[in-house]
DSSP file (Angstrom, degrees, kcal/mol; ACC not computed):
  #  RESIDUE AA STRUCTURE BP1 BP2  ACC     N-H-->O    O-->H-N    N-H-->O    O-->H-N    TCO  KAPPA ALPHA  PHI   PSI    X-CA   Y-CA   Z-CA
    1    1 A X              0   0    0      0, 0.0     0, 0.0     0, 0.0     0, 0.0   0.000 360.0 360.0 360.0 126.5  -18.5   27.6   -1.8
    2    2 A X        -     0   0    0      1,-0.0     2,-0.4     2,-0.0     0, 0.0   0.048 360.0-113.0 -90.5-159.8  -17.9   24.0   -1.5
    3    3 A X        -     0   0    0      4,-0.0     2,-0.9     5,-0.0     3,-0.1  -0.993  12.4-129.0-129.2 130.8  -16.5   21.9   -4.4
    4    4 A X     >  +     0   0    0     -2,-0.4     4,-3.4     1,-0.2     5,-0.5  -0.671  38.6 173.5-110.7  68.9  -18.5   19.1   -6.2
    5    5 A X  H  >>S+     0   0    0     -2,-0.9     5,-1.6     1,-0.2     4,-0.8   0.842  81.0  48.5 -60.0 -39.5  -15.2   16.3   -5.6
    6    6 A X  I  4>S+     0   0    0      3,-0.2     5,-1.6     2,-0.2     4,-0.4   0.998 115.3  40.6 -72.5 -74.9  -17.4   13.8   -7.0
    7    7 A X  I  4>S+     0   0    0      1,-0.2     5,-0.6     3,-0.2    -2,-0.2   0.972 120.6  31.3  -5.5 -90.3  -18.4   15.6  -10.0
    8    8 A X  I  <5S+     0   0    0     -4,-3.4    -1,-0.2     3,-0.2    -3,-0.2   0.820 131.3  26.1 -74.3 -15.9  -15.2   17.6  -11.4
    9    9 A X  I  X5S+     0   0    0     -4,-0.8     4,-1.9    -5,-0.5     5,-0.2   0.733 128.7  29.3-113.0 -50.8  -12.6   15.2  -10.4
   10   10 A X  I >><S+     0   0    0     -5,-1.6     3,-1.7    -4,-0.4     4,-1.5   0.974 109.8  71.1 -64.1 -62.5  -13.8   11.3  -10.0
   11   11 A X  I 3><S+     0   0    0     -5,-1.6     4,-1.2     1,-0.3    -1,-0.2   0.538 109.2  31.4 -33.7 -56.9  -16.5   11.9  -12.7
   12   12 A X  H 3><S+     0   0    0     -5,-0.6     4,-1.7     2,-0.2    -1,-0.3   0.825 115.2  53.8 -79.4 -33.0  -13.7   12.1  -15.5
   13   13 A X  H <X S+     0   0    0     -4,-1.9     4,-3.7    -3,-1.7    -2,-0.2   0.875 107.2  52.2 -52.3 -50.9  -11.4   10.0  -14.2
   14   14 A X  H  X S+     0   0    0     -4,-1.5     4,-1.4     2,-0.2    -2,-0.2   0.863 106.3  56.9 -41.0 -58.9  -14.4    7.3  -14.0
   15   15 A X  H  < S+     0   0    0     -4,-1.2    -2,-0.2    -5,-0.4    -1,-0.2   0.923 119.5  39.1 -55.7 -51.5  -15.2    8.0  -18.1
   16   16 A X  H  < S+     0   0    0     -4,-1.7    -2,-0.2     1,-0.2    -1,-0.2   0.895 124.8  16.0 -77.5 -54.9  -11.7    7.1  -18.5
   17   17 A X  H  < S+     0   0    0     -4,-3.7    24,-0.5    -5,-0.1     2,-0.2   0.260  94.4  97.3-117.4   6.4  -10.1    4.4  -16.6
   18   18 A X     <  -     0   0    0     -4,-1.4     2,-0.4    -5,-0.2    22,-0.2  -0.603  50.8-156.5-109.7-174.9  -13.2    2.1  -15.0
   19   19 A X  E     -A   39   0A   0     20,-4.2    20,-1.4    -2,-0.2    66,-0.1  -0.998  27.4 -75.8-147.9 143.4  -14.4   -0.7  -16.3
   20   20 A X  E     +A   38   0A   0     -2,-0.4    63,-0.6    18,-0.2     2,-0.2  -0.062  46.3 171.6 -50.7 129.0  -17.8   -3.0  -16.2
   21   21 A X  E     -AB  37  82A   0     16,-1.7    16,-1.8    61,-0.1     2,-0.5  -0.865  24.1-145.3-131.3 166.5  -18.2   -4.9  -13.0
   22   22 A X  E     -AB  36  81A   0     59,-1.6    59,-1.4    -2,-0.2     2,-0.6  -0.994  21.6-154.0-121.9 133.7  -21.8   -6.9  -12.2
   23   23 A X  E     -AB  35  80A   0     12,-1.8    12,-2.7    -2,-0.5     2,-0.6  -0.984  10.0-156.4-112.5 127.9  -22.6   -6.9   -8.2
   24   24 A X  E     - B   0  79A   0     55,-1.1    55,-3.5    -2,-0.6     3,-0.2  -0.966  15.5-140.7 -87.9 107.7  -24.5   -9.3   -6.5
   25   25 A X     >  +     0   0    0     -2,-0.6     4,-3.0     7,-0.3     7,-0.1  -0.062  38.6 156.4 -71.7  36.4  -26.0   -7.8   -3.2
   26   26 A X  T  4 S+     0   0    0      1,-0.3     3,-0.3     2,-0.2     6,-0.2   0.601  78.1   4.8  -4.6-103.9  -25.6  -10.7   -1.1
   27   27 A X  T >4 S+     0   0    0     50,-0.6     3,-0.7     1,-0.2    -1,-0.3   0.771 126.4  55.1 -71.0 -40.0  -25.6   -8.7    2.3
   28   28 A X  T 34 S+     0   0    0     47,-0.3    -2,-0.2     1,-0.3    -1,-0.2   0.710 132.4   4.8-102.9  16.0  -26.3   -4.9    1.6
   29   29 A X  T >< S-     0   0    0     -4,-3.0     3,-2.5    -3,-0.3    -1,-0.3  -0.373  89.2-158.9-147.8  78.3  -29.6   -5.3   -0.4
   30   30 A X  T <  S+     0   0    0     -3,-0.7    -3,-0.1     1,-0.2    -4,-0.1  -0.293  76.4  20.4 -70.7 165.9  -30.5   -9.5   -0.1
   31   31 A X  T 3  S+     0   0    0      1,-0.3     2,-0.2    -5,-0.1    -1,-0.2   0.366  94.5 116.5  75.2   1.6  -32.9  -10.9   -2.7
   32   32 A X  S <  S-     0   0    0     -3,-2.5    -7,-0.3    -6,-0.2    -1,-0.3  -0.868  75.2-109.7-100.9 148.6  -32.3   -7.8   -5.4
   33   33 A X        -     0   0    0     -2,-0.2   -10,-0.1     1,-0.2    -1,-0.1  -0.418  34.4 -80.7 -81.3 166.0  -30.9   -9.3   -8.1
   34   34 A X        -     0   0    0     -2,-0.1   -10,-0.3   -12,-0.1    -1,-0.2  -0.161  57.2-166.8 -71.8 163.3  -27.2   -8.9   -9.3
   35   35 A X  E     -A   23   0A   0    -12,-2.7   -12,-1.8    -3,-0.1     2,-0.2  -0.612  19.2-108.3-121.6 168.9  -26.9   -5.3  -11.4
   36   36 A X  E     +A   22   0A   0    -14,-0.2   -14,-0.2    -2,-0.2     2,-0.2  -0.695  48.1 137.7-108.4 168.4  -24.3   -3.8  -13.6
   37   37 A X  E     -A   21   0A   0    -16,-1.8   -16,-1.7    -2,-0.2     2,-0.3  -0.739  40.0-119.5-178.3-148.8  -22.1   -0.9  -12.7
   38   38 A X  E     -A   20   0A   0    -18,-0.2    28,-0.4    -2,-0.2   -18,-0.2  -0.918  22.0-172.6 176.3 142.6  -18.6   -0.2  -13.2
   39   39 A X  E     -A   19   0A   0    -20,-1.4   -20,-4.2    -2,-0.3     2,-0.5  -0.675  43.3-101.1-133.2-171.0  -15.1    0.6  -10.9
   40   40 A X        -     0   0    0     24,-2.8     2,-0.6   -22,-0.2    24,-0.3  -0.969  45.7-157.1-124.8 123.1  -11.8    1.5  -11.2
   41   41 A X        +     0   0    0     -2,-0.5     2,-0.3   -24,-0.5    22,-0.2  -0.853  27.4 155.4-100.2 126.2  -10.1   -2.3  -10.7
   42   42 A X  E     -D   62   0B   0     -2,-0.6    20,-2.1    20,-0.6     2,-0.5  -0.954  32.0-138.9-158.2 169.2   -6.5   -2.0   -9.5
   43   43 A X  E     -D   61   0B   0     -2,-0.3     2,-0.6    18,-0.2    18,-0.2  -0.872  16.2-159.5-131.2  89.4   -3.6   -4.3   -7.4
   44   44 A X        -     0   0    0     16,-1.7    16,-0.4    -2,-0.5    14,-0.0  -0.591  16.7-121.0 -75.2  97.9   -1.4   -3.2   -4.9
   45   45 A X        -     0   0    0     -2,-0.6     2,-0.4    14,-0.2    14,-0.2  -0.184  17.0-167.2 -62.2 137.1    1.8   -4.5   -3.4
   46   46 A X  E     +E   58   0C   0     12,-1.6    12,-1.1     2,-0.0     2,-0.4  -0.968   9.4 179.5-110.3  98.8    2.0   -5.3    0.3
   47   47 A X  E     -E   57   0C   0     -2,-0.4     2,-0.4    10,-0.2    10,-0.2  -0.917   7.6-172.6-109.6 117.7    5.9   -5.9    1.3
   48   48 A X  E     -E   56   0C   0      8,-1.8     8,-1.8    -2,-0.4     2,-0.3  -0.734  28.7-115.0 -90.5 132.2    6.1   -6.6    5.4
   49   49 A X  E     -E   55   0C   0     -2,-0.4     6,-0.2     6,-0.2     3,-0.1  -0.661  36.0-168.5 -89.9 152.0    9.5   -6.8    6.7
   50   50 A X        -     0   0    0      4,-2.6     2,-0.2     1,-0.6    -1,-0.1   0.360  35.9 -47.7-125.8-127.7   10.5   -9.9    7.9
   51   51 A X  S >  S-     0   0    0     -2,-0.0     3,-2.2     0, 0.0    -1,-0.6  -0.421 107.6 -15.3 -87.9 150.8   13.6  -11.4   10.1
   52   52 A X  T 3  S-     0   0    0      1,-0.3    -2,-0.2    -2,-0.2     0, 0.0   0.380 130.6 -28.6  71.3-164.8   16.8  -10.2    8.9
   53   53 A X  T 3  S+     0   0    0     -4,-0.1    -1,-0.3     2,-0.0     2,-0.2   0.333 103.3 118.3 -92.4  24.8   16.9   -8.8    5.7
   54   54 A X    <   -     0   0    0     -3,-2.2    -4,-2.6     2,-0.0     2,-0.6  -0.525  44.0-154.6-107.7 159.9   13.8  -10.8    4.1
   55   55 A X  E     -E   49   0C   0     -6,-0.2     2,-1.4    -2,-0.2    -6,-0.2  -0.900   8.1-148.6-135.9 129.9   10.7   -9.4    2.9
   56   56 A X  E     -E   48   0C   0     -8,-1.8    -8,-1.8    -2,-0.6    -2,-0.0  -0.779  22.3-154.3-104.5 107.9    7.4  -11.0    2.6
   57   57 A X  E     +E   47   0C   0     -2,-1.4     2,-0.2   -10,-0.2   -10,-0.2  -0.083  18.7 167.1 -61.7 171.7    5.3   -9.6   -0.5
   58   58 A X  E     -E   46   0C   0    -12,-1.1   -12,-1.6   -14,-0.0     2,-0.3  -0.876  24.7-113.8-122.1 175.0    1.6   -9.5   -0.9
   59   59 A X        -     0   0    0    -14,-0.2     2,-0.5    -2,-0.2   -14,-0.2  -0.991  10.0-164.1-138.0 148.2   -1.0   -8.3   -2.6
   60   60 A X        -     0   0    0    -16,-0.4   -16,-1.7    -2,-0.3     2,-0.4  -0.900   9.9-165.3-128.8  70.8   -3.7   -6.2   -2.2
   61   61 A X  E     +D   43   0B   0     -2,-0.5    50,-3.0   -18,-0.2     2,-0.2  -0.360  17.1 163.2 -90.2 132.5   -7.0   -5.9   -4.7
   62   62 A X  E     -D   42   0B   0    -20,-2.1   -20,-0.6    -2,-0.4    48,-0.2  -0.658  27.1-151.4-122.7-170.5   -9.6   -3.2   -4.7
   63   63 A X        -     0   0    0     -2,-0.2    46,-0.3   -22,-0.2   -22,-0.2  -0.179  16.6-136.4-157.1  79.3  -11.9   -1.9   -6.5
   64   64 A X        -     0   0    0    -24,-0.3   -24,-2.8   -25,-0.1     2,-0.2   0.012  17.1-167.7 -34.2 145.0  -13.0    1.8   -6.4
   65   65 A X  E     -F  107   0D   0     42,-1.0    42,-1.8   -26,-0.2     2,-0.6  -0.854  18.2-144.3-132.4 144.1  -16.8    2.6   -6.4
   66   66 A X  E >>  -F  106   0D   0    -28,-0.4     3,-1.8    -2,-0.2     4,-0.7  -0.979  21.9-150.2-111.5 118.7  -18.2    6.4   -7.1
   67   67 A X  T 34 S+     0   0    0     38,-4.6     6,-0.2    -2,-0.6    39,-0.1   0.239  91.0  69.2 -87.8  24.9  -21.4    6.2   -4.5
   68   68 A X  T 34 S+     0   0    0     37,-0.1    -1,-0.3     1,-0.0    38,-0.0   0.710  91.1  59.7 -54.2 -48.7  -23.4    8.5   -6.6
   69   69 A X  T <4 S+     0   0    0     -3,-1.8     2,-0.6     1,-0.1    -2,-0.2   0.795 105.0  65.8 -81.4 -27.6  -23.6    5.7   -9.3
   70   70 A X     <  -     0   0    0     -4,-0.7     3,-0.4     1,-0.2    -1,-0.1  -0.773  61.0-153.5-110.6 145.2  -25.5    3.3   -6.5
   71   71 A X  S    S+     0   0    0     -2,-0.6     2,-0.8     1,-0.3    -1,-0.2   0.991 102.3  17.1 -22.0 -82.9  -28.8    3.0   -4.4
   72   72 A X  S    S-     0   0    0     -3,-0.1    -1,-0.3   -43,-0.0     3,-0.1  -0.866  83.0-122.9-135.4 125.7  -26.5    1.2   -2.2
   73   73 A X        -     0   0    0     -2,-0.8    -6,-0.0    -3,-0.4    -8,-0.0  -0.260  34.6-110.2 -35.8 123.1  -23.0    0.8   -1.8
   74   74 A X        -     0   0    0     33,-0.1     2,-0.3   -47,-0.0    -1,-0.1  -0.276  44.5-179.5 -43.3 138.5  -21.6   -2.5   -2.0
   75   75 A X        -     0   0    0      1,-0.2     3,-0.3    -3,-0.1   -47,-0.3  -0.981  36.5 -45.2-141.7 165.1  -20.4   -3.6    1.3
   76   76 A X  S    S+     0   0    0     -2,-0.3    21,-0.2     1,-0.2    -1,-0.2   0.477 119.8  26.8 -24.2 131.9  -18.6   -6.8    2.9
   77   77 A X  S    S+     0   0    0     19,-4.8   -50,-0.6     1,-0.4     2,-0.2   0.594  92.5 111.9  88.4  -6.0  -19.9  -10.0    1.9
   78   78 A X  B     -H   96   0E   0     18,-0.7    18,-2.6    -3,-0.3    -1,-0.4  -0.715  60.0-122.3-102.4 163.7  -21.3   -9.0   -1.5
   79   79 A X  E     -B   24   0A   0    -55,-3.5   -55,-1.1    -2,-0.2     2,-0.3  -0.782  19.5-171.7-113.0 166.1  -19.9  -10.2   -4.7
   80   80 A X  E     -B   23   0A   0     14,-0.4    14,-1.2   -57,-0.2     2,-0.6  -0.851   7.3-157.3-178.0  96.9  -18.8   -8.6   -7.4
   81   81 A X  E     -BC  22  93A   0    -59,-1.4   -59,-1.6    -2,-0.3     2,-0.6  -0.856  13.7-146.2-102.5 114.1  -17.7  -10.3  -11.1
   82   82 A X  E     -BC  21  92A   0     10,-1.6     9,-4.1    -2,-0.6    10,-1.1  -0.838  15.3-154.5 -92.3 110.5  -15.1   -8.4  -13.5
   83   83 A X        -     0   0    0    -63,-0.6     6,-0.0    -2,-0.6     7,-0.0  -0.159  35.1 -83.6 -81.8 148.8  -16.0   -8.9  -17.2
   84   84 A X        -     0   0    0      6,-0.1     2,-0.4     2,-0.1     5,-0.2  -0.226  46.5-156.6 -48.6 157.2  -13.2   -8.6  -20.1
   85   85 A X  B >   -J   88   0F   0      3,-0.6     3,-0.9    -3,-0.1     2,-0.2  -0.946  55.9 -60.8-137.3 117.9  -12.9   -4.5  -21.0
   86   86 A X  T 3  S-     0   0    0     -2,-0.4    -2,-0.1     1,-0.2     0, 0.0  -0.290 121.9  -1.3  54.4-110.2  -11.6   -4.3  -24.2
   87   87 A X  T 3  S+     0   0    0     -2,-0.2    -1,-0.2     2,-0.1    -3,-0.0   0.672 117.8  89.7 -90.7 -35.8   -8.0   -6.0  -25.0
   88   88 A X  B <  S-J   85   0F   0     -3,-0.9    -3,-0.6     1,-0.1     3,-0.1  -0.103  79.1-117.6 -58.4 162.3   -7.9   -6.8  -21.1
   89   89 A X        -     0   0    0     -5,-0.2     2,-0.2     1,-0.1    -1,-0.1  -0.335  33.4 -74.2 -94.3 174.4   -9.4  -10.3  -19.8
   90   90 A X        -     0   0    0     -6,-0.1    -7,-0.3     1,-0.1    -6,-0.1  -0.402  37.3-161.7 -36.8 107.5  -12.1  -11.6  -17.5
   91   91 A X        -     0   0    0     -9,-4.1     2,-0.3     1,-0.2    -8,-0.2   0.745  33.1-143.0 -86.1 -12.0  -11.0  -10.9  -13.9
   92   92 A X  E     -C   82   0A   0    -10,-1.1   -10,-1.6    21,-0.1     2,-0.4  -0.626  36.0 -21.8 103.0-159.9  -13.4  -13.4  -12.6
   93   93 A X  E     -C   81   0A   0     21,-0.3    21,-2.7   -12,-0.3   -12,-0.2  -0.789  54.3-160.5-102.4 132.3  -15.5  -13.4   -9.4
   94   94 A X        -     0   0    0    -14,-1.2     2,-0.4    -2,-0.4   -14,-0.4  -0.535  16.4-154.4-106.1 175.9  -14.9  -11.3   -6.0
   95   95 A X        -     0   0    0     17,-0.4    17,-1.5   -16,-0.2     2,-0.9  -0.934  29.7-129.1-130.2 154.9  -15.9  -11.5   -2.5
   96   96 A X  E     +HI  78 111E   0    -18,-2.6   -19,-4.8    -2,-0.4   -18,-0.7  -0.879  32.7 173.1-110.3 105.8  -15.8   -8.0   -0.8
   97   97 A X  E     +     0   0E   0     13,-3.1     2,-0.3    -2,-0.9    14,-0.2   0.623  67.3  12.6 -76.9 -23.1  -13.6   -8.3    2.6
   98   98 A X  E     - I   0 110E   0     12,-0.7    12,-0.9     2,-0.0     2,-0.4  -0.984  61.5-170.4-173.3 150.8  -13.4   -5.2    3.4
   99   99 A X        +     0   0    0     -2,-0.3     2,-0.3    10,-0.3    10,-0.2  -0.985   8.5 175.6-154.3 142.6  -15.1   -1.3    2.3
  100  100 A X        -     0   0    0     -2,-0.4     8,-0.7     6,-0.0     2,-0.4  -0.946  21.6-142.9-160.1 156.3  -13.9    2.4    3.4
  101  101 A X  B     -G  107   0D   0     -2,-0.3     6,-0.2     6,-0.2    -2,-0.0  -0.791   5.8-144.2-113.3 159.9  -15.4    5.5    2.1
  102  102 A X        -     0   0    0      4,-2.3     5,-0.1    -2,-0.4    -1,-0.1   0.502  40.9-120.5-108.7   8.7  -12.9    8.9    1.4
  103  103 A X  S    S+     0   0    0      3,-0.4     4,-0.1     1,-0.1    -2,-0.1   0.879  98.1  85.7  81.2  20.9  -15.4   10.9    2.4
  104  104 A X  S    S-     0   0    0      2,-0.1    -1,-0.1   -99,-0.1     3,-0.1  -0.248 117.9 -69.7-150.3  25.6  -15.5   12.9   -1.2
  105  105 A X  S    S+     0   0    0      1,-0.2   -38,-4.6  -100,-0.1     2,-0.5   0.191 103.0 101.1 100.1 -25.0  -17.9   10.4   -3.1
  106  106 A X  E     -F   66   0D   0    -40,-0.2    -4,-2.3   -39,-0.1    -3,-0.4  -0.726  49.8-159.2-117.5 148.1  -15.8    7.2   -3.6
  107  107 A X  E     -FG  65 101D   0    -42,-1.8   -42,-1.0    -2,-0.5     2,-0.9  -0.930  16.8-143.8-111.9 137.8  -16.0    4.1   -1.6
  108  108 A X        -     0   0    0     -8,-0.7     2,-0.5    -2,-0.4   -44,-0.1  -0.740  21.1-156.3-120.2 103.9  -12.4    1.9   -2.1
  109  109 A X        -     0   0    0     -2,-0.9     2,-0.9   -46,-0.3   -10,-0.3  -0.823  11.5-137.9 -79.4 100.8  -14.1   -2.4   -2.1
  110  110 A X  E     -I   98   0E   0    -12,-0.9   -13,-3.1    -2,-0.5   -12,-0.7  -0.577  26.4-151.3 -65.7 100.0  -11.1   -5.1   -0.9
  111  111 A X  E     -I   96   0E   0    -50,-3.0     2,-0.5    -2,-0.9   -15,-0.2  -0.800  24.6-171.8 -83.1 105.9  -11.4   -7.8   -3.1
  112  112 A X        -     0   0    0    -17,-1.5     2,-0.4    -2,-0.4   -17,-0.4  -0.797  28.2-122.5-112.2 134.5  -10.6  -11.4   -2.7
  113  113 A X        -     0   0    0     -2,-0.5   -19,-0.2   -19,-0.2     2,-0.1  -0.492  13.9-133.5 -57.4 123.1  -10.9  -13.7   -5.7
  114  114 A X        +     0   0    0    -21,-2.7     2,-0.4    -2,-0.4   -21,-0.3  -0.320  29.9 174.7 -37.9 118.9  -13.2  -16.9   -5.8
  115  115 A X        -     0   0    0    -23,-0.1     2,-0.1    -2,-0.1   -23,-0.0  -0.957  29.4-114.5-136.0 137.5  -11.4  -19.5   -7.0
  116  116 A X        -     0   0    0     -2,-0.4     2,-0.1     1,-0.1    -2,-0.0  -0.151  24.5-113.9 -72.3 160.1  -12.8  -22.9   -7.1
  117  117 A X        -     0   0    0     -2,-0.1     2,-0.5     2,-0.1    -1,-0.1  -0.346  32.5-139.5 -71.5 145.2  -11.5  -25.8   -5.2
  118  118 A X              0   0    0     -2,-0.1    -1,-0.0     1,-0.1     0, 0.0  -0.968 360.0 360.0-116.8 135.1   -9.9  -28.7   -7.4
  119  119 A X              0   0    0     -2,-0.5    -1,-0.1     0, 0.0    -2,-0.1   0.342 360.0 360.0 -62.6 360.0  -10.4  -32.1   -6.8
């Protein structure tokens, strides 16, 4: 008997910790207008080792998706805007670089912020 991964494990985790995102389906459904939904937002350090003893940081943004909750998955090339949740702020607008599924229900979106250009 298999086990319902999506269900009994994301499914609470999800209640708990995600927060309202809006997608615009640029590339995986064009012309539907953008919808609401909701991820798990979080920002990962990238250190690369360098010359010597130096270490060049980065960063790394994602946003988990549970693909039960959509039609269709966001996938590279869509956008994706994270609204204040509560005491946290407005995260702004994403472009989605990059998409992998775990094969248990959730698909994990690499997210690069929009930022506008300044004169």
């Amino acid at each position: 008997m298999g086990v319902n991964y999506s269900t009994l494990i994301l499914l609470p985790n999800y209640e708990f910790f995600a927060r309202d995102i809006t997608v615009t389906p640029v590339v995986s459904q064009p012309g539907v207008p953008a919808y609401a939904a909701r991820g798990i937002y979080d920002t990962e350090v990238i250190e690369i080792p360098g010359d010597g003893m130096s270490i060049i940081t980065d960063q790394r943004t994602i946003l988990d998706v549970r693909e039960i909750e959509f039609g269709v998955v966001p996938v590279q090339g869509d956008l994706i805007a994270i609204g204040p949740d509560g005491d946290n702020p407005d995260l702004g607008s994403f472009d989605v670089i990059d998409a992998w599924t775990n094969g248990g229900g959730e698909t994990t979106l690499v997210l690069r912020q929009i930022v506008p250009a300044y004169p």
